[in-house]
N, C-alpha and C positions, 0 to 999 in steps of 0.2 A: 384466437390466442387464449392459450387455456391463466388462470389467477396467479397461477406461480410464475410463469414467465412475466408477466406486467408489475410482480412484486421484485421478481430478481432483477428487472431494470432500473426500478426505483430503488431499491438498495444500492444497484452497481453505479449512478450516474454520478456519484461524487468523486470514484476511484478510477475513471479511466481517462485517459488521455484521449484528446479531443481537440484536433488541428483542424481549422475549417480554411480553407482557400477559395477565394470568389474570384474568376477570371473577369468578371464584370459585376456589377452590382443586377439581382435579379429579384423579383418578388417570390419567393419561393418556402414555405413554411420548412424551418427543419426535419431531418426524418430523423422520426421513432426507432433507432436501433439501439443497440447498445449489444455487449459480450457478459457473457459469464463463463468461467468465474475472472473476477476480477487481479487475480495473479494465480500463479501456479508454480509451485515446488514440488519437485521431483528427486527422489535418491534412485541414484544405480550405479548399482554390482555388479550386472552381469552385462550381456551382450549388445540389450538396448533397451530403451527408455520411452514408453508410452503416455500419451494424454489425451485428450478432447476441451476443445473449445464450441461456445453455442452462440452463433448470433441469430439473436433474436430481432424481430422487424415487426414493431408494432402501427406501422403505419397500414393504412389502406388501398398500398400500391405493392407494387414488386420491384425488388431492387438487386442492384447486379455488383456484385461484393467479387474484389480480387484481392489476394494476399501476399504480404511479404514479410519477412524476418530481417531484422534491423540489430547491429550490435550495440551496447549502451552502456552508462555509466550516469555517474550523478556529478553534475558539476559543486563547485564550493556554496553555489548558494540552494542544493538540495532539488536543481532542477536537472526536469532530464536532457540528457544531450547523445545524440546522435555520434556514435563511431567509427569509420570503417570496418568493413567486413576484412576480420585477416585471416588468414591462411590456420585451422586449427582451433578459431572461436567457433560460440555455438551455433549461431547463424548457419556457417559450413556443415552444422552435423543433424540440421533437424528435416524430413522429410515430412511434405505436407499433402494431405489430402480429403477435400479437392484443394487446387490452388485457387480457381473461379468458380463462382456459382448466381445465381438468381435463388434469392430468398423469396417467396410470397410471400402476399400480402397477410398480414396479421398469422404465420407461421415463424418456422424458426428452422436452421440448417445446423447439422454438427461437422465440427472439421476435425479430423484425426491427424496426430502426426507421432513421429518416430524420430529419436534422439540417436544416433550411433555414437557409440562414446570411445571408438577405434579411429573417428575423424576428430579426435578433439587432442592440443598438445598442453603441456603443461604439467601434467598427471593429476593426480588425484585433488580435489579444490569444488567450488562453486563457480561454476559456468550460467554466463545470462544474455538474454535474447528479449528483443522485444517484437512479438506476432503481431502486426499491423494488417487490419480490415480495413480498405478502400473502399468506399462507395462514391460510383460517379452518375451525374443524372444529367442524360444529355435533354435540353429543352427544346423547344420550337424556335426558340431564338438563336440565330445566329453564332456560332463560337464561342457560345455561355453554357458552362460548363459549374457545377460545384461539387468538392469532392469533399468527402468528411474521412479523417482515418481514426481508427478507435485504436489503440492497442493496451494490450494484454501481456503485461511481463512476466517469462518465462525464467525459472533458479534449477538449474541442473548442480546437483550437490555429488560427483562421481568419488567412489570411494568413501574413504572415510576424510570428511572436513567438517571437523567440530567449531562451534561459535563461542570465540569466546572476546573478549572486551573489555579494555580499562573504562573506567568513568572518572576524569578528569574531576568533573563540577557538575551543580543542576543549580540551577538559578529559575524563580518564577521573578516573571519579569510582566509588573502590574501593566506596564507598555504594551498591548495587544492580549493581555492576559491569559502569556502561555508558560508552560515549564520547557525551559529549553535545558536539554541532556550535551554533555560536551563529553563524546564518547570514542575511541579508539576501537578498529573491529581487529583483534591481534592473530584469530584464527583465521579458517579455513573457511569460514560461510560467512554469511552478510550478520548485523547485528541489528535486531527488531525489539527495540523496548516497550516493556509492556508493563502494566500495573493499574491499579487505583486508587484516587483521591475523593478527600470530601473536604472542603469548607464545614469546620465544628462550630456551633457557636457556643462561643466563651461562656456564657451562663450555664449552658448547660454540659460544659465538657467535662468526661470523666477524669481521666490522668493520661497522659502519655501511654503508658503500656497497655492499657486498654483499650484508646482509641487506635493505636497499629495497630493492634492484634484486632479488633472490629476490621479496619481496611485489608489486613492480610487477608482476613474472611474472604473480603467483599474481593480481592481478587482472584483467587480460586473460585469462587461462584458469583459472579456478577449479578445473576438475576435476583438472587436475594434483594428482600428489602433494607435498604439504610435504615441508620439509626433515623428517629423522627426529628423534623427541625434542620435536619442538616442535605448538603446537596453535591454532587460531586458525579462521578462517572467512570469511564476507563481512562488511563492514558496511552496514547498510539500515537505513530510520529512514523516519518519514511526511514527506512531503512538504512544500516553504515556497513558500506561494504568493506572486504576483504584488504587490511593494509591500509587505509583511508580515516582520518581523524574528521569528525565533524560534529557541529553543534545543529542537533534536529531538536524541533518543539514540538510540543502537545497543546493543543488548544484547549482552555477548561472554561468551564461556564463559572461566569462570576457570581460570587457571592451576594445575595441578596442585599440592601443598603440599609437595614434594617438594626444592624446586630453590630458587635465585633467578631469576628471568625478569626479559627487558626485554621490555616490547612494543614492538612495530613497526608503523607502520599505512602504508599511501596509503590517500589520498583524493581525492576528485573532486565539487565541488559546483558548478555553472553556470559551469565555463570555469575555474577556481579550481582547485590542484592543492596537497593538505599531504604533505606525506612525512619523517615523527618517528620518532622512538628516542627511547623514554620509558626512564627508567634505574627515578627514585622514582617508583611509580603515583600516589600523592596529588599531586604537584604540577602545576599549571595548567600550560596550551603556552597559551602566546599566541604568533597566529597572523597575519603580515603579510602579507595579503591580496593586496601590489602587489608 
């Protein structure tokens, strides 16, 4: 198994979905697999719609991967939930291949598949799937079985569905210390907020317009370096779909215990732009959307 694949599982282990079912309790070491990439969007205009997924099997054995496609949604508390397949979702329009296969040991398999968007009703909008990888390991023992399913959520965007989004409120809330976004997706696509923050410390902070305009930086190019003294990161949160009001968080790294700190964030959720200087972390930003 070549460096990139063992890197691209390590980045991917925090993003997939990961149901484990034990029909008996067995001594059996987890396996090493995982997918990339770990979601996938897709636009299309014309006739049909292509991708590839890779699952990767960093284990020392060979393993026998079956697949399926699953329709989905997010429940109120931002988890996933399971829907039926109806008549016209994308489940119904995606063609897989292979469906089964044996991965080797410490190699990797690519799966291809195909969107037709002439089996899809609705018309033009953001279609979603979730491709689920089974692995089952039959043992020596008796009717012990464990099966592990990974999945990889799939965003077919047919036509033109633009993202766009009110922003209620953003509150960081010192309780678990995340920024939770209270966001409306009013368009056509799902709404993925994004941006970055830093904890200033007050000694050494510049003014407000300088310290956003620093963080606007730092969101166009993340890899730059911050200002010194101070700490902070991106912010990322699940996703709000189409028609769907919810409050998603970002989790931030706390400020050191050192100092007094403001934080500072921009944001960006479907055309929508927040840009704060929090002084007291406990209190609410209400956030005028127009």
């Amino acid at each position: 198994m070549s460096r990139i694949l063992k890197s691209s599982l390590r980045l991917l282990t925090g993003s997939l979905i990961l149901l484990a079912f034990l029909a008996e309790a067995a001594e059996l070491p987890p396996p090493s697999i995982g997918v990339s990439p770990s979601r996938l969007e897709l636009s299309i205009n014309g006739d049909v719609g292509t991708g590839t997924a890779t699952v990767l099997n960093l284990s020392d054995r060979d393993i026998y991967v079956k697949t399926d496609v699953a329709n989905f949604d997010l429940d109120e508390q931002n988890e996933f939930r399971e829907l039926p397949t109806e008549p016209g979702s994308l489940p119904t329009a995606i063609m897989l291949n292979p469906k089964e296969f044996t991965v080797p040991a410490n190699s990797s398999q690519t799966v291809r598949f195909a969107i037709m968007p002439q089996r899809l009703k609705g018309g033009p909008g953001e279609y979603r799937a979730m491709l689920f990888f089974s692995e089952v390991v039959d043992t020596s023992l008796s009717a012990v079985k464990v099966q592990f399913r990974l999945g990889m959520p799939i965003y077919a965007n047919v036509g033109n569905a633009p993202s766009a989004a009110i922003v209620h409120d953003v509150a960081y809330r010192e309780d678990g210390n995340v920024l939770a976004m209270d966001l409306s997706a009013t368009g056509g696509a799902q709404v993925m907020p994004s941006g970055f923050y830093l904890w200033w410390p007050e000694a050494d902070y510049p003014s407000d317009k300088r310290a956003i305009s620093r963080v606007r930086d730092l969101a166009k190019n993340p890899a730059k370096k911050p200002p010194e003294g101070t700490v902070g990161g991106m912010i990322r949160s699940k996703p709000v779909f189409p028609g769907a009001r919810r409050t998603v968080a970002s989790k931030l790294v706390a400020p050191p215990a050192d100092d007094n700190y403001k934080l500072v964030y921009v944001l960006e959720a479907g055309g929508q732009s927040v840009e704060r200087v929090l002084d007291a972390p406990t209190r609410m930003l209400i956030v005028d959307s127009e």
